[in-house]
C-alpha positions, 0 to 999 in steps of 0.5 A, spaced: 520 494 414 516 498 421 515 496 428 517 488 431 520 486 424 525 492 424 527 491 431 528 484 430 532 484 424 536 490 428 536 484 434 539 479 429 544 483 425 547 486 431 547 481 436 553 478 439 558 481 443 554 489 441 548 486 443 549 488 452 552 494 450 545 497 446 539 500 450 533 496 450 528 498 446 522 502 448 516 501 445 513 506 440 508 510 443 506 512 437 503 506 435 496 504 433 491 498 432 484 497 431 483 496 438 488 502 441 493 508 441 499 509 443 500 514 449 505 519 445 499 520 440 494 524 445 501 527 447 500 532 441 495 535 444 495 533 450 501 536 453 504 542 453 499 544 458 500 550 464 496 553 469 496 561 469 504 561 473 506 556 467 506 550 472 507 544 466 500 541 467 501 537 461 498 530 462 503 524 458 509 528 461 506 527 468 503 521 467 510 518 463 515 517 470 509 514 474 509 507 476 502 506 471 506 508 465 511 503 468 507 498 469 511 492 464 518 495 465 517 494 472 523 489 473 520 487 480 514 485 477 518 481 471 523 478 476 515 475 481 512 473 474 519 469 473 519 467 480 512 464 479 512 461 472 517 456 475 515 455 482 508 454 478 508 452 471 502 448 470 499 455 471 502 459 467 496 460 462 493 464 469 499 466 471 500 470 464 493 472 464 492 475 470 498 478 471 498 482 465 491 484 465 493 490 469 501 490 469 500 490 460 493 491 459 492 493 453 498 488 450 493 483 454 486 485 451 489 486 445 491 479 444 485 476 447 480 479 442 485 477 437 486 470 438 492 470 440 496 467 446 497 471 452 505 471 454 508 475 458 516 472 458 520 470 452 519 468 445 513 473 442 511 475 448 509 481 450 516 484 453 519 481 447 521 487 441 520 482 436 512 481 439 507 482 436 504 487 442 510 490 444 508 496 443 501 496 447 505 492 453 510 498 453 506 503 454 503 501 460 496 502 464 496 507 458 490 513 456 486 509 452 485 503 456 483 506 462 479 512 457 475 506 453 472 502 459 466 502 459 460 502 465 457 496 464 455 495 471 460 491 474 465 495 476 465 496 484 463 489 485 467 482 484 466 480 478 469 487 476 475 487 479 482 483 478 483 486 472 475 485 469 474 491 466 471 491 459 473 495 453 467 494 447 470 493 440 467 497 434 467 495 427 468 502 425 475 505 430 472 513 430 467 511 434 471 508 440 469 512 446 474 516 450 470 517 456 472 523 461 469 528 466 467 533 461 460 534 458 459 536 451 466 536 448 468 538 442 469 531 439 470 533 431 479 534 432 479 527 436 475 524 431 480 527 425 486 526 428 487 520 433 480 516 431 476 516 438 470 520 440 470 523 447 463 523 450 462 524 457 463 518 462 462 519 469 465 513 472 472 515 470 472 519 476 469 514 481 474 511 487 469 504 482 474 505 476 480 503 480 478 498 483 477 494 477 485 493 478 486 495 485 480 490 489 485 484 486 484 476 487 488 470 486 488 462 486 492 457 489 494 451 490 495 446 496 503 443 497 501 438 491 501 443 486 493 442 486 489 448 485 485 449 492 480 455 491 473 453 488 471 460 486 472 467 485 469 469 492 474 464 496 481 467 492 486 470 496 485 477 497 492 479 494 490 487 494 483 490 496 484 498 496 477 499 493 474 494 499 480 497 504 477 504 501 469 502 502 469 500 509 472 507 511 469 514 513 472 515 505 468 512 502 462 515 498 457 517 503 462 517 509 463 523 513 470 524 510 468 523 503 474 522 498 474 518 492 481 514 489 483 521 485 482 526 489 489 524 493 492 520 487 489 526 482 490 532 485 484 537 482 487 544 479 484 549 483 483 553 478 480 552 470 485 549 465 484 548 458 485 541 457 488 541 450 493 545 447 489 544 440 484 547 437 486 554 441 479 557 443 477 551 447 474 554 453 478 553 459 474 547 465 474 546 472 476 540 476 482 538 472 486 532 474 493 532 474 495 525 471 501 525 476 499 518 478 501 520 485 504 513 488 510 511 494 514 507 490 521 511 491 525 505 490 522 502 483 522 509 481 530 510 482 530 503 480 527 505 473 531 512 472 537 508 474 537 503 469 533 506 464 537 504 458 537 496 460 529 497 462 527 502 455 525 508 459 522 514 456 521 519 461 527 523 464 531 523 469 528 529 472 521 527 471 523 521 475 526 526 480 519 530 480 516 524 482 520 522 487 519 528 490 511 528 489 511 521 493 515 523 498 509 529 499 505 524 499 508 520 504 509 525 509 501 526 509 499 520 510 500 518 518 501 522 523 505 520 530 505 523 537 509 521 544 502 522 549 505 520 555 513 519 556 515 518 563 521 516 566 521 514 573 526 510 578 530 508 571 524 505 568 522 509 561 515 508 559 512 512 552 506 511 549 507 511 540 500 513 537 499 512 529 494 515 526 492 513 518 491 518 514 489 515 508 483 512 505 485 504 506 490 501 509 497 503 511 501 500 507 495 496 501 498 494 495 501 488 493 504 484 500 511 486 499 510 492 502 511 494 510 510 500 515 514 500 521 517 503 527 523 507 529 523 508 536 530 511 539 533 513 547 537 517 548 542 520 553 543 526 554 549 528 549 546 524 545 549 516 546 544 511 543 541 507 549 535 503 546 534 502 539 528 498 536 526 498 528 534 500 526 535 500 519 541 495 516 544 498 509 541 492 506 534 494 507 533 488 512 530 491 519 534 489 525 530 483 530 525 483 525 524 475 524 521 474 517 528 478 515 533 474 518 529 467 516 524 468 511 519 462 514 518 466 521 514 473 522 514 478 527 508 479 531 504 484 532 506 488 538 501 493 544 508 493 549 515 493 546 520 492 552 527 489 548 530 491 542 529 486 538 521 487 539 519 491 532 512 494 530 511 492 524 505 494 520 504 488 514 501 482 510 504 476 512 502 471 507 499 464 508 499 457 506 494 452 505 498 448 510 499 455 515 506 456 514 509 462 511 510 464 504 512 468 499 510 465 493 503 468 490 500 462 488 501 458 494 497 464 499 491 462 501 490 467 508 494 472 511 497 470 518 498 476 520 495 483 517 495 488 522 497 494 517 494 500 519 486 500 518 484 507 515 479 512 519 472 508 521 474 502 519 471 497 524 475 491 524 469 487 528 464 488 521 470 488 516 469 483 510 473 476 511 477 480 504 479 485 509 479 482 515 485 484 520 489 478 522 493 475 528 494 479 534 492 486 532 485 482 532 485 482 540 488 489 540 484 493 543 487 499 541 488 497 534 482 500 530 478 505 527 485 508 523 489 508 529 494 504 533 497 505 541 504 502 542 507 502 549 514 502 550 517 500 555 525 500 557 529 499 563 535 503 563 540 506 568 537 510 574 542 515 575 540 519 569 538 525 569 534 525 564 533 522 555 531 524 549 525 519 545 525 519 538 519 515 533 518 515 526 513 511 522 517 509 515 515 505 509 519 500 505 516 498 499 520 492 498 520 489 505 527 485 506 524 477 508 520 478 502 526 479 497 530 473 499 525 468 497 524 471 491 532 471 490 533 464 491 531 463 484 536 468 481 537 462 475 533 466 472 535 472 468 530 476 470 530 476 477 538 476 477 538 483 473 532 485 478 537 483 483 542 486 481 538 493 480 536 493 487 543 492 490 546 498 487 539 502 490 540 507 495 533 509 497 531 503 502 525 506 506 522 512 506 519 517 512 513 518 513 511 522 520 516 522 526 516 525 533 521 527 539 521 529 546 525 529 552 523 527 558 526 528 566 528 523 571 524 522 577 523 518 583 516 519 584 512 514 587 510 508 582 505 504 587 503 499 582 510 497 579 508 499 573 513 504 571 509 510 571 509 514 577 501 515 580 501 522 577 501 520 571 498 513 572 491 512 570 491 506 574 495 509 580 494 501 584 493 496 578 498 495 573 497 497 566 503 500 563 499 500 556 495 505 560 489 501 556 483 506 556 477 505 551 472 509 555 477 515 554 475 517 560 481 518 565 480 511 568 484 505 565 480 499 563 485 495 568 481 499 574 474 501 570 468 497 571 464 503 571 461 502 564 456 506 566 460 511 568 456 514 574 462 513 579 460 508 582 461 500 581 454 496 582 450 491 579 448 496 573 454 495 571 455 487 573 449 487 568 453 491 562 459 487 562 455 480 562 452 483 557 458 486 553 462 479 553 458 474 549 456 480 544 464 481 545 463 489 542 464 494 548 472 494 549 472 497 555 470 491 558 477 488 556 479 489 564 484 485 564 487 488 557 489 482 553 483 483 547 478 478 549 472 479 553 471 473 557 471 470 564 477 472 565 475 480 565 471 477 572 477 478 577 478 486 576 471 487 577 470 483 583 476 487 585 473 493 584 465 491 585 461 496 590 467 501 590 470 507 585 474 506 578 481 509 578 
C-alpha cells in the first residue's frame, strides 16, 4: 500500500476529531508515472549547486518557494476556482480545464491523456490525497512539464497560448526529451537514473515558452449564463504578459532586447556545473537561477504562514529568501520623480512622473492586482496636510470607490485636487452588459485598463488584446511606458513652506477585489482563504519613491494656474498639468507652433488640419483634454500669426 491508497486509509482511520490538528499532505515529489517525474527526482542531482563564493545555485531548492512550485496550494487561486464553479456551474468541465492547465499542469496533461476527468475540487480530484494525480498537481509548474514542451510551431501565437503547450508521449519513457539551453550534454545518467534524455531545446530560453501560460483568454457568458464569446480571437484577455512584452522596445528585436528569463532567471555571471553528478561535467556559461523571480510578498507569506494546512514543503527561510528577492525585484521596476514642485500664494502644485521599467505592464498578471500612488504634504514639523492614496490596515485604499462599493471604479486621473482622487494603476473588469465585475466568467472587456504600458508600447498601434481602456486613452501623457500626474492642493498661505513626499506601491490582492469573492465565504475553500488572508500582514509593497521640500513664495502667477510665471510653461494660459508633448519648453496650451520655427502661421494651421482626423501628433491637444478635435481651434486662433509661450 503507497501513494493515494495509503493516504486515504491514513485519512479514514484517523478521521474525526484528530483530523484538523494533522498537517495536509504534500505530495510526494518523488513520484513517477509514464508521462512525468516528480520535482524531488531531479533534486538528486540537480541540487547541491555553488557558484565559486559557495552561493546555493541549487535549482529545486530555489525553484521550491517560488509561486510556480506553488501553483495548486495557491489558496487564492482554490478560493477564485470555488468562487467560480458556484457562480457558473454549467461550466464546470471548462472551468476545471483551464484553470488547472497552468496552476496543475502536469496533474491536467496527465489526466487527459488518460482518459480521466479533469477535476480541480473534491472527491478524486487533483487536490484530493486520495486522487489519482495528487502528486502531479502538487508538484506545481514542475521540471518536467516546463522541460518536455515541445516546439511545435505554436508557441508565440494564440493557439499556443492559455495553457496549449504540448507534450508528445513515447511508448518507451528514456526517450522523453528534457529539453535545455545546452548543446551536447551528456545524457547516458539521466537516462540511467531518471528515464529522459536531455537534448538541446532552444526555445526553453525564448520569452515564447512562457507565453504558453502568461498570454491567457477565457470565455464568458452574458447575464443569462449563456455563453457569449464565439471564438478564441474574441475570449477576454484575462492576462497577456507575452503580447504586453511583444509590443514593447523588449521585445525580441526591439532596442532594449530582453527576453522573460533574463529578469525572472537572472544568468549566473560566471560557469557552473550544472549537476552535482557525475563530477567531471565540465562547467557552462549562461546558467539560470530557477528563483522564478515574482512580486507576489503577500501569497508567499500566506504559503510560509499556513504551511501545514496547504502541505508546503519549502522552508521557512526559503520563503524568506524569496520574499526578499521579490522586494528587489519590486524595487527595480519603476522609478519616480517630482520634476516641478512649487508652492505659491497657497497653492501647492507637483507633478509625479512613473516610468515603467519592466517589459510589460505595471502591474500584469491576473486583474487582482494593482499599482498606486501615495502622495503626501506635509508642514514643516512634520504634520500631515494632504494625503491621497493612504493605506488602511485592511488592505483597502482610502477614497478609492471599487474599495468602498465593489460596483464602482476609481477613474484615472492627470490632475488630482482632493484627497479622496487616487491614481491607480488597474484592470477593471467588465461585463457584457458594461457593469463592473469580478466574477472571471462574466468578463467580457476592461472598463479601465490604465496600468502602466511598458517602454515603446504605442497605445494608439497596441492590439485590441492589450489595448488601454478608459480615460488613460485620452491622456496624453500616459504612453510609451510613462505617466505624468499633477497635484494640485490648496493649502494655508501662511506657510513658510512643505515637504511632498510620492511612493509608487504595488497590491497583489486589491482590497474591492477581494469582497466580492468574500461574499461566497459558504465555501470552504474561500473561507480558509479568507481566513488566511486576514491574519497576514504584508498588504502592499513599495516600489520607488521621492521627496522634496518646497518654499512658499508669492510670485506672481498671471494666469491663476497655480505656478508662478517663473516656473509657467504657459506663463498667460492656464494649464496646471504643464502639458508639453513637443518637450519643447512651451506648454501645449500655448504651442501651436508645431513646426516649431517661432512663429505661429498658416504652415502650422496646415499641420494641425492635418494632425487631427489622423489623430496621431499629440501636440496638437491644445486644449489638453486627449482628443484633437474642433475644440483644439480656439488656443490656436488665440495664438494664430504670434509667438508660442
Amino acid at each position: 500500500m503507497h501513494g493515494p491508497t495509503l493516504r486515504a486509509a491514513l485519512a479514514a482511520l484517523l478521521g474525526g476529531a484528530l483530523a484538523p490538528a494533522l498537517a495536509a499532505p504534500t505530495g510526494d515529489p518523488n513520484f513517477e508515472d509514464t508521462h512525468y517525474s516528480g520535482s524531488g527526482r531531479c533534486a538528486s542531482c540537480h541540487d547541491g549547486l555553488a557558484d565559486s563564493s559557495g552561493n546555493d545555485l541549487s535549482i529545486r531548492r530555489a525553484w521550491e518557494a517560488s509561486m510556480m512550485a506553488n501553483a495548486t496550494r495557491d489558496p487564492y487561486w482554490r478560493a477564485k476556482v470555488a468562487a467560480e464553479l458556484k457562480r457558473h456551474p454549467a461550466l464546470a468541465d471548462e472551468i476545471n480545464d483551464k484553470c488547472s492547465r497552468c496552476h496543475a499542469p502536469m496533474a491536467n496533461d496527465s489526466a487527459a491523456k488518460d482518459g480521466q476527468p479533469l477535476l480541480i475540487l473534491g472527491s478524486g480530484s487533483f487536490t484530493d490525497p486520495a486522487g489519482r494525480y495528487f502528486d502531479h498537481a502538487m508538484d506545481g509548474v514542475s521540471c518536467t512539464l516546463c522541460h518536455q514542451i515541445a516546439d511545435d510551431g505554436n508557441l508565440g501565437t494564440l493557439a499556443g497560448s492559455s495553457g496549449h503547450y504540448s507534450v508528445l508521449q513515447y511508448p518507451n519513457p528514456v526517450d522523453r526529451p528534457a529539453y535545455g539551453q545546452y548543446a551536447d550534454p551528456r545524457t547516458g545518467p539521466m537516462r540511467m537514473n531518471v528515464r529522459f534524455t536531455p537534448q538541446l531545446g532552444t526555445h526553453t530560453g525564448t520569452s515564447a515558452l512562457c507565453g504558453t501560460c502568461h498570454d491567457l483568454k477565457t470565455p464568458f457568458v452574458d447575464a443569462n449564463g449563456n455563453v457569449a464569446s464565439t471564438t478564441p480571437e474574441s475570449e477576454f484577455p484575462e492576462q497577456m504578459v507575452f503580447s504586453e512584452w511583444r509590443h514593447s522596445d523588449y521585445r525580441d528585436g526591439g532596442p532594449q532586447e530582453k527576453s522573460c528569463q533574463d529578469c525572472h532567471m537572472p544568468v549566473v555571471n560566471e560557469p557552473v556545473k550544472i549537476a552535482s553528478r557525475p563530477r567531471n561535467l565540465t562547467a557552462r556559461s549562461g546558467f539560470r537561477q530557477h528563483s522564478f523571480l515574482g512580486a507576489n510578498t503577500t501569497m508567499m507569506q500566506l504559503l510560509d504562514d499556513n504551511r501545514d494546512a496547504l502541505g508546503v514543503l519549502a522552508s521557512s527561510a526559503a520563503f524568506g529568501q524569496s520574499i526578499a528577492r521579490a522586494r528587489d525585484l519590486l524595487q527595480g521596476a519603476a522609478s519616480l520623480a517630482l520634476p516641478k514642485v512649487t508652492f505659491n500664494n497657497g497653492v501647492l502644485t507637483a507633478q509625479v512622473t512613473i516610468t515603467n521599467h519592466t517589459g510589460h505592464k505595471l502591474p500584469s498578471g491576473y486583474p487582482s492586482r494593482r499599482v498606486y500612488l501615495h502622495f503626501v504634504v506635509e508642514d514643516t514639523n512634520g504634520n500631515v496636510l494632504f494625503e491621497s492614496g493612504r493605506l488602511n490596515p485592511d488592505g483597502s485604499l482610502a477614497g478609492v470607490a471599487v474599495d468602498a462599493d465593489p460596483t464602482r471604479y476609481e477613474p484615472h486621473y492627470d490632475l488630482i485636487t482632493a484627497a479622496d482622487q487616487v491614481q491607480v494603476y488597474e484592470p477593471i473588469m467588465g461585463d457584457t452588459d458594461g457593469n463592473v465585475t469580478h466574477t472571471l466568467l462574466r468578463a467580457a472587456t476592461y472598463l479601465k485598463d490604465n496600468r502602466l504600458t511598458p517602454a515603446g508600447f504605442d497605445k494608439a498601434t497596441a492590439p485590441a488584446d492589450v489595448r488601454v481602456a478608459g480615460a488613460a486613452r485620452l491622456d496624453p501623457d500616459f504612453d510609451q511606458g510613462s505617466d505624468t500626474v499633477t497635484y494640485q492642493v490648496n493649502l494655508d498661505p501662511n506657510l513658510s513652506g512643505v515637504t511632498v513626499r510620492a511612493e509608487l506601491r504595488y497590491q497583489a490582492l486589491s482590497y474591492g477585489h477581494l469582497q466580492d469573492l468574500f461574499r461566497d465565504s459558504d465555501l470552504p475553500e474561500v473561507a480558509a482563504f479568507k481566513a488566511q488572508f486576514d491574519s497576514a500582514t504584508i498588504r502592499d509593497e513599495l516600489i520607488a519613491s521621492a521627496s522634496t521640500a518646497a518654499s512658499a513664495t508669492q510670485a506672481t502667477d498671471s494666469d491663476g494656474d497655480g505656478l508662478p510665471d517663473s516656473a509657467d510653461n504657459c506663463p498667460t494660459t492656464a494649464n496646471p498639468d504643464q502639458l508639453d508633448v513637443g518637450g519643447d519648453g512651451h506648454g501645449n496650451a500655448c504651442d501651436p507652433d508645431l513646426d516649431d520655427n517661432g512663429r505661429v502661421d498658416f504652415a502650422d494651421l496646415s499641420r494641425w488640419r492635418a494632425a487631427v482626423p489622423a489623430a496621431r501628433d499629440m501636440r496638437a491637444d491644445l486644449n489638453g483634454d486627449g482628443r484633437l478635435d474642433g475644440n483644439d481651434l480656439p488656443p490656436f486662433r488665440a495664438r494664430f500669426l504670434g509667438t508660442p509661450g
